[in-house]
Structure formats: C-alpha cells, structure tokens
LUMMI-262518 format. One record per residue: residue number from 1; residue in three letters; x, y, z of N, C-alpha, C, O, CB in turn. Coordinates in steps of 0.05 Angstrom, whole numbers, plus 5000, padded with zeros to 4 digits. Glycine has a CB too. Layout:
// LUMMI-262518
[nupa NUM; "ALA"; [X; Y; Z]; [X; Y; Z]; [X; Y; Z]; [X; Y; Z]; [X; Y; Z]]
...
This chain:
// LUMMI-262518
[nupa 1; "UNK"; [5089; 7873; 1583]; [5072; 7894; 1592]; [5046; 7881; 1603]; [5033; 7862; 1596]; [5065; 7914; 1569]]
[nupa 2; "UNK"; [5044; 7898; 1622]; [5015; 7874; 1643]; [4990; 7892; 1639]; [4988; 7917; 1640]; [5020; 7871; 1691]]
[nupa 3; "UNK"; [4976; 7880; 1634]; [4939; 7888; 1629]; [4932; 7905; 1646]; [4933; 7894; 1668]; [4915; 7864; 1634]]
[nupa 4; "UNK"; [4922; 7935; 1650]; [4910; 7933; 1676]; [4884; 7920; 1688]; [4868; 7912; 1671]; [4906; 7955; 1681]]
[nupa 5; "UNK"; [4880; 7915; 1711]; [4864; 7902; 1727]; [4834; 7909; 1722]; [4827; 7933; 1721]; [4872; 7906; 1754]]
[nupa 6; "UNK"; [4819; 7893; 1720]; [4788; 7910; 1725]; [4779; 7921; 1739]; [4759; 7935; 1733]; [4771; 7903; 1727]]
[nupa 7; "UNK"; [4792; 7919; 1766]; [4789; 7945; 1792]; [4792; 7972; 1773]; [4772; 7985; 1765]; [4822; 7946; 1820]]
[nupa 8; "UNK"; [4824; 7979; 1766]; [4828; 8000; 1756]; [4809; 8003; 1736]; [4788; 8013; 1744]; [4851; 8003; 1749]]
[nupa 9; "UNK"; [4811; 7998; 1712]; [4790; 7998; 1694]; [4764; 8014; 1706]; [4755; 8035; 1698]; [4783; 7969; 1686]]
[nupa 10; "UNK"; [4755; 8000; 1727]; [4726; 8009; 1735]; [4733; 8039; 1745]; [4721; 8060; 1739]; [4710; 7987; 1762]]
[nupa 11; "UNK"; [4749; 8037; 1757]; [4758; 8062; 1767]; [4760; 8085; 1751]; [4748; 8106; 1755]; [4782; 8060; 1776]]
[nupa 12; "UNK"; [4772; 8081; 1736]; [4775; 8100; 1715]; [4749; 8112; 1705]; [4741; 8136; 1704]; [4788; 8089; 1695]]
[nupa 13; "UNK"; [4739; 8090; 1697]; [4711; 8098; 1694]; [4687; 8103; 1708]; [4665; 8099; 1696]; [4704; 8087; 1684]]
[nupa 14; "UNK"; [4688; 8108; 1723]; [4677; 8120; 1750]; [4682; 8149; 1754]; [4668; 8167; 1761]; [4689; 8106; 1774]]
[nupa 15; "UNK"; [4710; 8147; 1746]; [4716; 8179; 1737]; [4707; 8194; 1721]; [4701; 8217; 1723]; [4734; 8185; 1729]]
[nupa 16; "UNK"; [4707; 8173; 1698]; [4701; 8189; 1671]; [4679; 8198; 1673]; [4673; 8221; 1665]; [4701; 8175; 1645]]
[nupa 17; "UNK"; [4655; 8173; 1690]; [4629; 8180; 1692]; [4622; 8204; 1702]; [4606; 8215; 1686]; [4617; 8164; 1705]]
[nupa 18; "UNK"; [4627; 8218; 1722]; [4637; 8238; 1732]; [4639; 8265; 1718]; [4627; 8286; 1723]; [4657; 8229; 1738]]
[nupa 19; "UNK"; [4659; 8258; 1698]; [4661; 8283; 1685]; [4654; 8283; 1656]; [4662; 8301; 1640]; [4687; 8294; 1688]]
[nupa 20; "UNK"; [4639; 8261; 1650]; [4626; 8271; 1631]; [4625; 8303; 1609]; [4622; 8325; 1621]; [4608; 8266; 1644]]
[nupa 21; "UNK"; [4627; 8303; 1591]; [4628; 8322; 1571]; [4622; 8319; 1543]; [4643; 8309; 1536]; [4649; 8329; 1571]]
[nupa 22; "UNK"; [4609; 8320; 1525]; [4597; 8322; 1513]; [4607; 8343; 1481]; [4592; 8344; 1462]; [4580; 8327; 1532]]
[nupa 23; "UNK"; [4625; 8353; 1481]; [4634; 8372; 1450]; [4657; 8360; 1438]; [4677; 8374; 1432]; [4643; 8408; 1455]]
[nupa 24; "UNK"; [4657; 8331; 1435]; [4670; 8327; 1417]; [4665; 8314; 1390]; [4646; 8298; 1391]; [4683; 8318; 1427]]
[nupa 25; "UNK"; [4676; 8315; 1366]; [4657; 8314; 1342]; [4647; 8273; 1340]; [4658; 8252; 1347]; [4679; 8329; 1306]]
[nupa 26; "UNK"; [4624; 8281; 1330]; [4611; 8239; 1328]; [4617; 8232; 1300]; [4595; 8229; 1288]; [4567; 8229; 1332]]
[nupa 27; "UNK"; [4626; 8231; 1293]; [4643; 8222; 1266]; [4647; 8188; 1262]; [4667; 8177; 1272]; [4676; 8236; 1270]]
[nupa 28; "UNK"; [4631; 8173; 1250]; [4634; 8152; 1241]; [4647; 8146; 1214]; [4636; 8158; 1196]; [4615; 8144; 1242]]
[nupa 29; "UNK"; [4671; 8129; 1204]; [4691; 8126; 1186]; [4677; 8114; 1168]; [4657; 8100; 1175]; [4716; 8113; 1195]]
[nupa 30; "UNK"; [4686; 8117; 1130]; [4678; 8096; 1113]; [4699; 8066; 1117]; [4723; 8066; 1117]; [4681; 8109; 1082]]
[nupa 31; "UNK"; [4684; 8045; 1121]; [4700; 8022; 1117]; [4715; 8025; 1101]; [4708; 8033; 1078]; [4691; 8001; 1113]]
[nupa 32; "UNK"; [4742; 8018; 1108]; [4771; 8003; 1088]; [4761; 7989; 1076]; [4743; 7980; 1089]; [4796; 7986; 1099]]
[nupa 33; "UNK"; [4763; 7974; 1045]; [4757; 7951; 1024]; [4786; 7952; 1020]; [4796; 7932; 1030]; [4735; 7956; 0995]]
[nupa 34; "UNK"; [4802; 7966; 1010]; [4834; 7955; 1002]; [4851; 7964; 1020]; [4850; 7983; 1035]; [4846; 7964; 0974]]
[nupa 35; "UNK"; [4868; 7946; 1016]; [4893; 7952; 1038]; [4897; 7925; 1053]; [4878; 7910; 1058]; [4885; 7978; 1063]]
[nupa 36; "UNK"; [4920; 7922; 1057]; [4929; 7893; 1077]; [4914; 7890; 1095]; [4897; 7906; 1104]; [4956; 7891; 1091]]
[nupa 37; "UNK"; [4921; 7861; 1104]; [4898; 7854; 1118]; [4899; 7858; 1152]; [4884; 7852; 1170]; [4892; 7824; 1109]]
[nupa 38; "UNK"; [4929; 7874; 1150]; [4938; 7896; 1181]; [4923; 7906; 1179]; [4900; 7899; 1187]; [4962; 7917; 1187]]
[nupa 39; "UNK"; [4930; 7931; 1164]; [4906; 7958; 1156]; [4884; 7957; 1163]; [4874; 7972; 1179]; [4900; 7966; 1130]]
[nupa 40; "UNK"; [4868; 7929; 1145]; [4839; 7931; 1152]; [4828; 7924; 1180]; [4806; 7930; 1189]; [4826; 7915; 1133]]
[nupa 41; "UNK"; [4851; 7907; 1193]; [4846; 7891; 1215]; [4850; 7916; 1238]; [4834; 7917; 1256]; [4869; 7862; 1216]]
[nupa 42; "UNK"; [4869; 7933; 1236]; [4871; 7960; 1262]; [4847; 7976; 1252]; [4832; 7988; 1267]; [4905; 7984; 1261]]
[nupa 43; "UNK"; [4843; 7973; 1221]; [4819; 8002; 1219]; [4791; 7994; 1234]; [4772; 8007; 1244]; [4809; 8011; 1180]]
[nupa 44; "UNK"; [4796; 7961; 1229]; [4763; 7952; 1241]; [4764; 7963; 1274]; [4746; 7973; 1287]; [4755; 7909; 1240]]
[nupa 45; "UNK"; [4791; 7956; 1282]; [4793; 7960; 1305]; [4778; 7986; 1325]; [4762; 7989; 1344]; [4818; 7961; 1304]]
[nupa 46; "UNK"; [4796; 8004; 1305]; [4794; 8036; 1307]; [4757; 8045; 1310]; [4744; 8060; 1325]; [4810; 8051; 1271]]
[nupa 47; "UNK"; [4750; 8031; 1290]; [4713; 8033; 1291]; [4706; 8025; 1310]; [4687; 8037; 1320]; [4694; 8018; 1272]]
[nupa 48; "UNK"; [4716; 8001; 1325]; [4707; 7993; 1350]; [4704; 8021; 1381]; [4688; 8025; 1398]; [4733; 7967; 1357]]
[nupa 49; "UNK"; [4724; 8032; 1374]; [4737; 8048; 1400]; [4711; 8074; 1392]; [4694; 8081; 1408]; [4780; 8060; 1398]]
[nupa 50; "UNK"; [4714; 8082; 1366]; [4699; 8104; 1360]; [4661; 8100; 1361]; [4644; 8118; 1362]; [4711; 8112; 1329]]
[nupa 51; "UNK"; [4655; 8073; 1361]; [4628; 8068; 1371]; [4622; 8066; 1399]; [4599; 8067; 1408]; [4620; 8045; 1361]]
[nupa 52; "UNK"; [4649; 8062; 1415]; [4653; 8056; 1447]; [4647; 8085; 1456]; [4628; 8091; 1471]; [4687; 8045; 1459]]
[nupa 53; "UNK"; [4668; 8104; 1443]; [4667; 8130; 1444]; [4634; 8138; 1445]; [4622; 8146; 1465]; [4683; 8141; 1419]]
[nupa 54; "UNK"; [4624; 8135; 1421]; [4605; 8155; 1410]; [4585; 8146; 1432]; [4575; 8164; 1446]; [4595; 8153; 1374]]
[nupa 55; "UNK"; [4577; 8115; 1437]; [4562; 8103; 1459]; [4554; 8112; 1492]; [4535; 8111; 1507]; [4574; 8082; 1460]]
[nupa 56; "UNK"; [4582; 8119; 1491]; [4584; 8126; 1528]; [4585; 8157; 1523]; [4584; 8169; 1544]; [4618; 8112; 1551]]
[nupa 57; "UNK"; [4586; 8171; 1505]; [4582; 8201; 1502]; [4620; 8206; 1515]; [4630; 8228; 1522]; [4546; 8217; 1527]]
[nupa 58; "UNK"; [4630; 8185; 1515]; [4667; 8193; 1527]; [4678; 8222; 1503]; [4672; 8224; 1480]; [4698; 8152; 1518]]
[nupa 59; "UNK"; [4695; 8239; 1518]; [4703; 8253; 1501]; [4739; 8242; 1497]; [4747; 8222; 1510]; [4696; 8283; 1512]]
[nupa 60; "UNK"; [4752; 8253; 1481]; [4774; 8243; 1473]; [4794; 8241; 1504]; [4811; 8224; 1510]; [4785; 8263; 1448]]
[nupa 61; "UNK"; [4788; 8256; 1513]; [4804; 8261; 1551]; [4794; 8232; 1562]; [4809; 8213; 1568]; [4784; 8296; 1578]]
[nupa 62; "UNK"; [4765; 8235; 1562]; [4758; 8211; 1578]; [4777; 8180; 1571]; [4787; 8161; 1583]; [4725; 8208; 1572]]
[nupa 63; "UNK"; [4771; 8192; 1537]; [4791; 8156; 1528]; [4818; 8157; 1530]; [4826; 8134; 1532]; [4790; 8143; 1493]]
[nupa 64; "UNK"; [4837; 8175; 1530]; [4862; 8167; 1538]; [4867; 8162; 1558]; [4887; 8149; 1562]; [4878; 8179; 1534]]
[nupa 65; "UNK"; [4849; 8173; 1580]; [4848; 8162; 1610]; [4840; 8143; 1614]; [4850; 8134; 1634]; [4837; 8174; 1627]]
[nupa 66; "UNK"; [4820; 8126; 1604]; [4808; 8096; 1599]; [4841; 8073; 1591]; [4850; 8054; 1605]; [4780; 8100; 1563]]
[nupa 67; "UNK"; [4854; 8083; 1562]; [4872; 8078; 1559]; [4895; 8075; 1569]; [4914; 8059; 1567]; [4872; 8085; 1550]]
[nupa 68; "UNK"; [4890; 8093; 1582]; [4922; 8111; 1592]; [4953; 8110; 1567]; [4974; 8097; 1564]; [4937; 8088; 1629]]
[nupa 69; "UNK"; [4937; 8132; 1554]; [4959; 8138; 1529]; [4946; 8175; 1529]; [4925; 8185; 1538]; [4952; 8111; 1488]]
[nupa 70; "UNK"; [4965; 8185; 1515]; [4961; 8209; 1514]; [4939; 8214; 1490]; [4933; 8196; 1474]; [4987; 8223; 1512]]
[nupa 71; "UNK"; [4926; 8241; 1490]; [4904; 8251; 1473]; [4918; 8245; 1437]; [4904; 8238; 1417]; [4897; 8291; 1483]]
[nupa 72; "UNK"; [4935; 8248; 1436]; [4953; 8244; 1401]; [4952; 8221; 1401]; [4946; 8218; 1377]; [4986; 8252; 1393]]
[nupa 73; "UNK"; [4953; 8192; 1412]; [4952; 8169; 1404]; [4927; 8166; 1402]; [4921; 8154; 1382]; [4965; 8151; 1417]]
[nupa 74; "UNK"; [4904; 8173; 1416]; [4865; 8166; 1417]; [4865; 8183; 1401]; [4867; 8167; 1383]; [4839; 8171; 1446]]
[nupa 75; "UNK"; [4865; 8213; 1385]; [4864; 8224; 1363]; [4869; 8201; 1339]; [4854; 8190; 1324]; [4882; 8246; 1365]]
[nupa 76; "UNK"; [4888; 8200; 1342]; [4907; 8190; 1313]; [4891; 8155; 1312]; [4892; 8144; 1290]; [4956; 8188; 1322]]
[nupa 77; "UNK"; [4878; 8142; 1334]; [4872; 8127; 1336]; [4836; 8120; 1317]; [4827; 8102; 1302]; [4879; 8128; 1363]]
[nupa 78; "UNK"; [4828; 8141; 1326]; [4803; 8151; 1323]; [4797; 8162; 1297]; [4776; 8157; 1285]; [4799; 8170; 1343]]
[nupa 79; "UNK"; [4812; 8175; 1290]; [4814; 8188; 1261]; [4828; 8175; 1236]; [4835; 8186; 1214]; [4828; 8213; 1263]]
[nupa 80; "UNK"; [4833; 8144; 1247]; [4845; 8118; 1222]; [4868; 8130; 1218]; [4873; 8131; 1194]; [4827; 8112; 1189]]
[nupa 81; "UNK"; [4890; 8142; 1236]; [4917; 8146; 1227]; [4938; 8131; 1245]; [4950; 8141; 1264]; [4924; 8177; 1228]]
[nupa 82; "UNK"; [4940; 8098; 1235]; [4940; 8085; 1239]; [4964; 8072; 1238]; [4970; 8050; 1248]; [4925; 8082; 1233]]
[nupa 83; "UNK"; [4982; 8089; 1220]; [5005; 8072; 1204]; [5025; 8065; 1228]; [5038; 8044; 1229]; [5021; 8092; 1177]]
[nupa 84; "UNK"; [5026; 8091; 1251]; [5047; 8077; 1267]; [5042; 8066; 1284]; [5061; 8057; 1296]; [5064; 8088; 1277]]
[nupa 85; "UNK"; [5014; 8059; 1298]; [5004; 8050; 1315]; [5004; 8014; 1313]; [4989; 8005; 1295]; [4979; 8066; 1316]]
[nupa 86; "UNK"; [5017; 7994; 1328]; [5021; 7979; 1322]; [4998; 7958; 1336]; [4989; 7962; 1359]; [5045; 7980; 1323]]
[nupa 87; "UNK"; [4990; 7941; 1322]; [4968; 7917; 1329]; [4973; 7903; 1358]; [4954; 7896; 1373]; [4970; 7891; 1305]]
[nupa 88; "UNK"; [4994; 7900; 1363]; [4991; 7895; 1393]; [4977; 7905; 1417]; [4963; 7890; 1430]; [5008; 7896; 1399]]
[nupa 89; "UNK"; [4982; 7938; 1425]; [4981; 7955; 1428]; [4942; 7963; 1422]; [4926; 7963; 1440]; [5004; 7964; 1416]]
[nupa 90; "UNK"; [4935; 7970; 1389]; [4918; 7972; 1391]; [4891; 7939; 1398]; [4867; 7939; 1399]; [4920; 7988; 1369]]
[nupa 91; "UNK"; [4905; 7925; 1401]; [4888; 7898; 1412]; [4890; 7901; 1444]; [4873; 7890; 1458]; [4904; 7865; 1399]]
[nupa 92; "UNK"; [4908; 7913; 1453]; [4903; 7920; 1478]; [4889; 7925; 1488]; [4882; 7913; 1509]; [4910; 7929; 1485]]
[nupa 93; "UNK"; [4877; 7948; 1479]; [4867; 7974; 1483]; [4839; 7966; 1474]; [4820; 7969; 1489]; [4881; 8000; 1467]]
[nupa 94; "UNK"; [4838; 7960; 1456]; [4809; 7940; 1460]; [4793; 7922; 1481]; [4772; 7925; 1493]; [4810; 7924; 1445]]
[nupa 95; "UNK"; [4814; 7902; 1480]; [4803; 7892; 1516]; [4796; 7907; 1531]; [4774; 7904; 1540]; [4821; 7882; 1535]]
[nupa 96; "UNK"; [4810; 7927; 1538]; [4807; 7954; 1549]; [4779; 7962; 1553]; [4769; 7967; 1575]; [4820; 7974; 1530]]
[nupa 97; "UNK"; [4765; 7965; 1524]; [4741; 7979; 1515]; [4722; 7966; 1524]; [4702; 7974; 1537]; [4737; 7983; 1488]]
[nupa 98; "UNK"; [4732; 7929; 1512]; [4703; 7905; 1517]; [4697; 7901; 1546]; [4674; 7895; 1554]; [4709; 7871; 1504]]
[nupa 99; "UNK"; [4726; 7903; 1567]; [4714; 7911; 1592]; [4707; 7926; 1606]; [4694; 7921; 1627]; [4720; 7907; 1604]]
[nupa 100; "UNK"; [4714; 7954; 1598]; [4705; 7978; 1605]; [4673; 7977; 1597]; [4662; 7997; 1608]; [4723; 8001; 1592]]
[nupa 101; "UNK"; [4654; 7963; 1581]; [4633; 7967; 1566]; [4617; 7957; 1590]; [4597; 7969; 1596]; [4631; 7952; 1538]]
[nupa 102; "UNK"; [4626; 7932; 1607]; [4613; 7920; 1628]; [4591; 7905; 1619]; [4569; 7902; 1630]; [4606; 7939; 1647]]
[nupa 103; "UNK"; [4602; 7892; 1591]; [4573; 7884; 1572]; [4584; 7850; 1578]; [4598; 7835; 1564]; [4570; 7898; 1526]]
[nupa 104; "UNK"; [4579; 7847; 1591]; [4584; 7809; 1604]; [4586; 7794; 1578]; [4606; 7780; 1573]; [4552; 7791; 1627]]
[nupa 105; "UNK"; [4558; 7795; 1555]; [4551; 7782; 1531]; [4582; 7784; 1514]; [4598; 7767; 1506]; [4522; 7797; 1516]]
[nupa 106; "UNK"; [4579; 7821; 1512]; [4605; 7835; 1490]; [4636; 7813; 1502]; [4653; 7802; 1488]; [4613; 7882; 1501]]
[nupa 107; "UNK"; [4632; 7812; 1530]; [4658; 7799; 1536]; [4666; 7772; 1542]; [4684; 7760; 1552]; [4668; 7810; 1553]]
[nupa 108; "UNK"; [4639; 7766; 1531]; [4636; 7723; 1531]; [4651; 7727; 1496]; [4670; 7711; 1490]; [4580; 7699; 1532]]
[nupa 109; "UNK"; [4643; 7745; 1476]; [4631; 7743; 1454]; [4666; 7749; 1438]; [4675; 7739; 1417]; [4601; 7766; 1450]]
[nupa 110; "UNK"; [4676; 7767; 1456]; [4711; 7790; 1452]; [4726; 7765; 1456]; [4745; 7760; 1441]; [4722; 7821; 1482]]
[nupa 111; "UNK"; [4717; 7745; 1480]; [4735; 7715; 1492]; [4737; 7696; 1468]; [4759; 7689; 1458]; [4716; 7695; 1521]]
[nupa 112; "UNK"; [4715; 7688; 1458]; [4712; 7672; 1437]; [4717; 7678; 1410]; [4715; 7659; 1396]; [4691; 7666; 1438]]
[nupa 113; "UNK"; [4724; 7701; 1397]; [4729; 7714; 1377]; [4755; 7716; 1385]; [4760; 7700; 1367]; [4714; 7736; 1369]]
[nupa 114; "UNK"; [4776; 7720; 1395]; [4794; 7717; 1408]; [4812; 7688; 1411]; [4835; 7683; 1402]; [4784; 7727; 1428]]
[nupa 115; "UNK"; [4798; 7674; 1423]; [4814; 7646; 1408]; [4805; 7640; 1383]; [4823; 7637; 1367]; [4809; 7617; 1423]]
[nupa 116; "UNK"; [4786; 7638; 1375]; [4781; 7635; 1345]; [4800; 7643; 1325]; [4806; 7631; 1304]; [4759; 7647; 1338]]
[nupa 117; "UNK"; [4810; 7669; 1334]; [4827; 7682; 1317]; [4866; 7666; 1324]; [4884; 7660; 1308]; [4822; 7721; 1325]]
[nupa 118; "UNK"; [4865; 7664; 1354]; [4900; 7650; 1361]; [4900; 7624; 1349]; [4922; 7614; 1345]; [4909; 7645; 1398]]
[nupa 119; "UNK"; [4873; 7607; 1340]; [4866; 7583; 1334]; [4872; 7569; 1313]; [4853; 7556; 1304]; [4847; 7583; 1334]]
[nupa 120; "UNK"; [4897; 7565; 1299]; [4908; 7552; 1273]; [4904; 7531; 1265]; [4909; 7523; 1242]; [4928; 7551; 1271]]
[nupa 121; "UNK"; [4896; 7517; 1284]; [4890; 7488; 1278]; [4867; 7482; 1251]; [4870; 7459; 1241]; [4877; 7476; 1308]]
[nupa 122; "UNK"; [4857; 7490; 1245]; [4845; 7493; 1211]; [4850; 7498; 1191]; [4838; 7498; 1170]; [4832; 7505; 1205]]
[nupa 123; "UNK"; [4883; 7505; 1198]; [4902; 7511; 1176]; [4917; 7485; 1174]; [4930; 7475; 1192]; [4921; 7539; 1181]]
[nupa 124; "UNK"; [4912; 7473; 1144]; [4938; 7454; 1146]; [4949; 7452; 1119]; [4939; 7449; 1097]; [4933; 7423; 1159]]
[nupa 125; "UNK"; [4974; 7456; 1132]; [4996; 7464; 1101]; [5002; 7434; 1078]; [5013; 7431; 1056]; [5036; 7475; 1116]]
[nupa 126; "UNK"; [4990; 7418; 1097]; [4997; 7380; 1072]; [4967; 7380; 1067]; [4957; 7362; 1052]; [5010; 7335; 1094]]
C-alpha cells in the first residue's frame, strides 16, 4: 500500500481549510497505564490524532478525508476503540497527521523517533 504524496495531503487540506466547522466534541483521553505494550503504543497513538484534531479545530469529516478512511474508523479511532484497528495502518495515518501539521521541526522530530524505534541494534541477545 503506497503513502499518499504531499501534493495530495496538502490538498486535502486546503479543503478542509475551507470548510472548516467547528461542533464536534474536544475530548481529551485518560492515559492507558495497563495493557500490552500494542494497546498502549496505538492508544498513545490515538492521542496524537485527537490533539491534531482538537489543534486545527478539524471536525471528524475533515479527518477521514485527511485520512481517507471512513467517519467509523476516525470515530473508533478517536474514542480509543482500538482493538481492531491494526498498528500498521494506525502508524500510517500518523505520518499522515505529522505532515499534514506542516510543522518541519514535528517532522525532523516523527523521522528520528521513527528510526530510533526500527533501530535494534541495542538489543543484544549474548
């Protein structure tokens, strides 16, 4: 599955800018403490999208169109219902966010946290 482009991206959001709207609820989540370290790793995720959200004033329309997934996956996304939503997918969709943000720093910062994390070489099993 191929990334979309940052053309599109911008595009989209250019749209969104556009139609702007404003009535959807600002709801920030209590952090996960238990639960695997999936769970906690999509829920951190999920907080990411919902501060992206609350930031640009996007309503739930605007982000599935950012996404391009329907309003039940950015619901279910947004509201930590999470179980079927799989980490690939929601790591996607993040990139998604850190370039849609147009925050140059956020996306030096998303690059490097990013290999850090593919980065095993600090692990050694002898």
């Amino acid at each position: 599955m191929a990334f979309p482009s940052n053309i599109k991206i911008l595009k989209v959001l250019e749209s969104i800018e556009k139609n702007k709207n404003k009535k959807d609820d600002k709801i920030l989540r209590v952090p996960m403490r238990d639960g695997s370290i999936e769970e906690r790793f999509k829920f951190n995720i999920s907080q990411k999208f919902l501060e992206f959200k609350l930031a640009k004033e996007y309503t739930i329309d605007d982000m599935s169109k950012l996404l391009k997934t329907d309003r039940s996956n950015v619901s279910k996304i947004l509201n930590g219902r999470l179980e079927k939503v799989c980490l690939e997918k929601l790591f996607q969709y993040l990139r998604i966010v850190v370039l849609a943000s147009k925050n140059k720093e956020l996306e030096k910062e998303f690059l490097k946290k990013t290999e850090e994390y593919i980065d095993f070489d600090e692990i050694k099993f002898a």
